[in-house]
N, C-alpha and C positions, 0 to 999 in steps of 0.2 A: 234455749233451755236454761232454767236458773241452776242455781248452783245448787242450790237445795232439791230440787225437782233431780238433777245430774246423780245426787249422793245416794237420793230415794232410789232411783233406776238405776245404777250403778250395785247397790247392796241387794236390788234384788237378782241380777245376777250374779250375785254370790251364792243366794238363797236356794235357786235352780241348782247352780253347779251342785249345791251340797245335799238336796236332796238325789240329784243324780247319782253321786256316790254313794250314796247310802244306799237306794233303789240297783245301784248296779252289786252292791255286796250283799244286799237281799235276796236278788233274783240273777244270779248269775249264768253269763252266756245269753241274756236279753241284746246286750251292745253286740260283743263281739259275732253274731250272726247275721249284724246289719239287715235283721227283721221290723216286722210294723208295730212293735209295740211301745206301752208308753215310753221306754227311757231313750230309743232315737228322737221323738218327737221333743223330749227335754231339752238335748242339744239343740236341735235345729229352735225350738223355743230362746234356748240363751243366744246364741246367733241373730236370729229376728231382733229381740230385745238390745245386742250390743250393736247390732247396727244402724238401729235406730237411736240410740246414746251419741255415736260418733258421727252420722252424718244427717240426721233428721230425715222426717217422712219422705220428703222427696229421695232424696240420697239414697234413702233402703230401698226404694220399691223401683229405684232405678237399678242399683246394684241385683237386688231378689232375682228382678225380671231378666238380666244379663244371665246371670249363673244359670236361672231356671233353663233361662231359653237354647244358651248353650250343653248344658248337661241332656237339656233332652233331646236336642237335637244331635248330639256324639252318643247318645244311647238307641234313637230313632234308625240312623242310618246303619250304628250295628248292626242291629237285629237284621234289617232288610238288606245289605249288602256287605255286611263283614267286617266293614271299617268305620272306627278305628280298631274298637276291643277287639275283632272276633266276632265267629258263628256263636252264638247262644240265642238262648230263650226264657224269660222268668215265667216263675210258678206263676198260682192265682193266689198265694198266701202275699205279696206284697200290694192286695189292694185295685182297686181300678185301671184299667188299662186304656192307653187312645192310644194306634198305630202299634199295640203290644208294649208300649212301655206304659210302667205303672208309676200313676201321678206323681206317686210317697219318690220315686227314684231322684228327679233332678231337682224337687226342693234339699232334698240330700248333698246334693251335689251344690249348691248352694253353700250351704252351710258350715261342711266340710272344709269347702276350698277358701271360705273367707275366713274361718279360725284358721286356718294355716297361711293365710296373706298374711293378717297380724302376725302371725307368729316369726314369720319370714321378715317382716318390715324391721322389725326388732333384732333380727338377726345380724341383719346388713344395714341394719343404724338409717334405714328407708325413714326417717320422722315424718315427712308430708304426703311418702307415698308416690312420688315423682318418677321411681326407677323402672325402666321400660325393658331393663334386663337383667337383673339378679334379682328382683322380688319375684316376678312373675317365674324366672326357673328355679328357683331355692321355694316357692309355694307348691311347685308341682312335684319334687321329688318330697317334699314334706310330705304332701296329700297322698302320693303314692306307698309312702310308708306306713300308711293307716288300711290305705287297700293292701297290700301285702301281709299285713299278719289276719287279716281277716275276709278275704274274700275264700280259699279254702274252705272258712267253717261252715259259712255262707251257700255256698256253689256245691261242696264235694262231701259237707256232712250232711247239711240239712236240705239241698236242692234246690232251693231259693230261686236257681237260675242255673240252668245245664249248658254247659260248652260242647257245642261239636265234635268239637276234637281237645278230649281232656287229657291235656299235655303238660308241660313246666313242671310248676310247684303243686304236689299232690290234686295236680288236674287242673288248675287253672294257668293256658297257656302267656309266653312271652309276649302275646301279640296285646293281651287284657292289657298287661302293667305298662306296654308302650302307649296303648291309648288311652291311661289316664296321665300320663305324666302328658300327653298333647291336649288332651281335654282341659285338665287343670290347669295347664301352661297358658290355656286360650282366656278360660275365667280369670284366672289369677292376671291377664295381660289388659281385660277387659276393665277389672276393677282399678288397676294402676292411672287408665284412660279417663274412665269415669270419677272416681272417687276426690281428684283434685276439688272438683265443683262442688262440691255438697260438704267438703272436710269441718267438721267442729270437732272432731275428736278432743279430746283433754291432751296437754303435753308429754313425750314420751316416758318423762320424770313421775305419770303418775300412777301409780302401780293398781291401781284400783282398778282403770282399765286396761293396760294392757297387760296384767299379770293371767286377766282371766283365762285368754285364749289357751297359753300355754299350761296352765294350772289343769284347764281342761285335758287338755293333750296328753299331761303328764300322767295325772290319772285315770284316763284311757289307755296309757299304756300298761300299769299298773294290772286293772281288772284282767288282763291275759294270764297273769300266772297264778292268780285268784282261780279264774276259770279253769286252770290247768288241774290245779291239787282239787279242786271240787267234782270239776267234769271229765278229767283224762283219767283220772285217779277211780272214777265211780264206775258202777256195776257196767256199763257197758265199754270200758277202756279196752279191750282187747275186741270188740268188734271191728271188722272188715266192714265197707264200704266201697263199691263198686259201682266207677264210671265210666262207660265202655268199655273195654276190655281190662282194664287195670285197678286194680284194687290198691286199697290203703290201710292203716289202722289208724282209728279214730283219736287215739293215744297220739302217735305219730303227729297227725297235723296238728292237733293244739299245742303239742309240744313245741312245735314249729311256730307255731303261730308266737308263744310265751321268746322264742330265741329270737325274731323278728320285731315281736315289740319292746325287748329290752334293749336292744343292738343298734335300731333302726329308726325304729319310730319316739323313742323316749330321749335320746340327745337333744333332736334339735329343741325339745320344751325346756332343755337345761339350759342348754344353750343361753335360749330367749331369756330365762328367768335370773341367770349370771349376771346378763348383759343390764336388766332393769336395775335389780339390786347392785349394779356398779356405778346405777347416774345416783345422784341425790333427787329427792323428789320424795313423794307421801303414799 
């Protein structure tokens, strides 16, 4: 890719990210329900787009088809045997189903867990992408920090997808957030494997691209307490929610969700974004 062609595709994922943010303080609680509407489709959009920046056609649609095939297959076997997440089942509001998981699922899983590989490579000064052991487990508990303030809103407000036995955090049990920290650990281990062979990315000095990931992340975490004062705050805040025998208040889990992504999920994007703004580079 030229350099100019790079700058072009590079600025337009800046373009994405900012209408995302704008679209997510438009229509708030679109993101954090991990629903089918247009602002997941943005990210997984800027995703596509920056993995085709860093590793050209082949690269992507080798990388794509890894994450794809894995997320849908840790989603596949839950359903039908438990493992990894757990007993659940999705609604029909997430779109098309083969084996009960719905398509829109493991391109998510895609996406998800490759902004938080960057963000992780950055973390642990990964520049080539080489580490077969702290990118891959610093990606999964990244990516699990995005499921954790938001599968709650997902699963136990709006039903997205009902657990068996709704247990843990405001119904969604231990066994979810252990299998994605092994699902993401398996992606995140996948791309580590794969990604040497197709590498073009730009150097880690260049903030153009690897600011984005975390820039994204950061402002993901952000939209939680947006969602919070808009949606916890609003005419329905003191309703109850009821899954299986335990009830919640709607108030309660966004609030949870807002303690979660300011605690949890928003470090490691400072982290990353410290550690850029500490190399020299443009």
């Amino acid at each position: 890719m030229s350099d100019r062609n790079q700058t072009t595709a590079l600025w337009t994922g800046w373009a994405l990210l900012a209408v995302w943010t704008v679209g997510a303080a438009l229509y708030p609680g679109t993101m954090t329900e991990e629903s089918l509407t247009p602002l997941p489709m943005l990210y997984i959009a800027l995703a596509l787009l920056h993995v085709w920046i860093g590793f050209g056609w082949a690269g992507a649609a080798t990388l794509v088809a890894a994450g794809y095939a894995l997320g849908f297959a840790a989603e596949c076997t839950s359903i039908h045997t438990g493992f990894p997440f757990g007993w659940y089942d999705h609604s029909d509001v997430l779109g098309v189903k083969v084996a009960k998981v719905p398509l829109f699922i493991p391109i998510g899983f895609f996406a998800i867990t490759y902004l938080a590989w960057l963000i992780s490579r950055v973390i642990v000064e990964d520049d080539r992408g080489r580490s077969l052991i702290w990118t891959p487990l610093v990606t999964a508990l990244v990516v699990t920090s995005f499921d954790l303030a938001t599968d709650a809103i997902g699963a136990t407000v709006h039903g997205h997808w009902t657990y068996r036995y709704p247990t843990g955090i405001f119904g969604v049990p231990l066994t979810n957030y252990l299998g994605w920290i092994l699902t993401t650990w398996a992606i995140g281990m996948a791309f580590s494997l794969i990604a040497p062979k197709f590498d073009r990315s730009p150097p880690m000095a260049d903030r153009r691209f690897w600011a984005q990931p975390a820039a994204f992340w950061l402002i993901a975490a952000l939209q939680f307490p947006f969602d919070y004062y808009v949606i916890g705050f609003g005419a329905d805040s003191a309703e109850l929610v009821t899954r299986g025998a335990r009830s919640w208040m709607v108030a309660d889990i966004y609030e949870g969700a807002v303690i979660v992504a300011l605690l949890v999920m928003a470090p490691p994007a400072i982290m990353a974004l410290a550690r850029l703004w500490g190399r020299k580079g443009k």
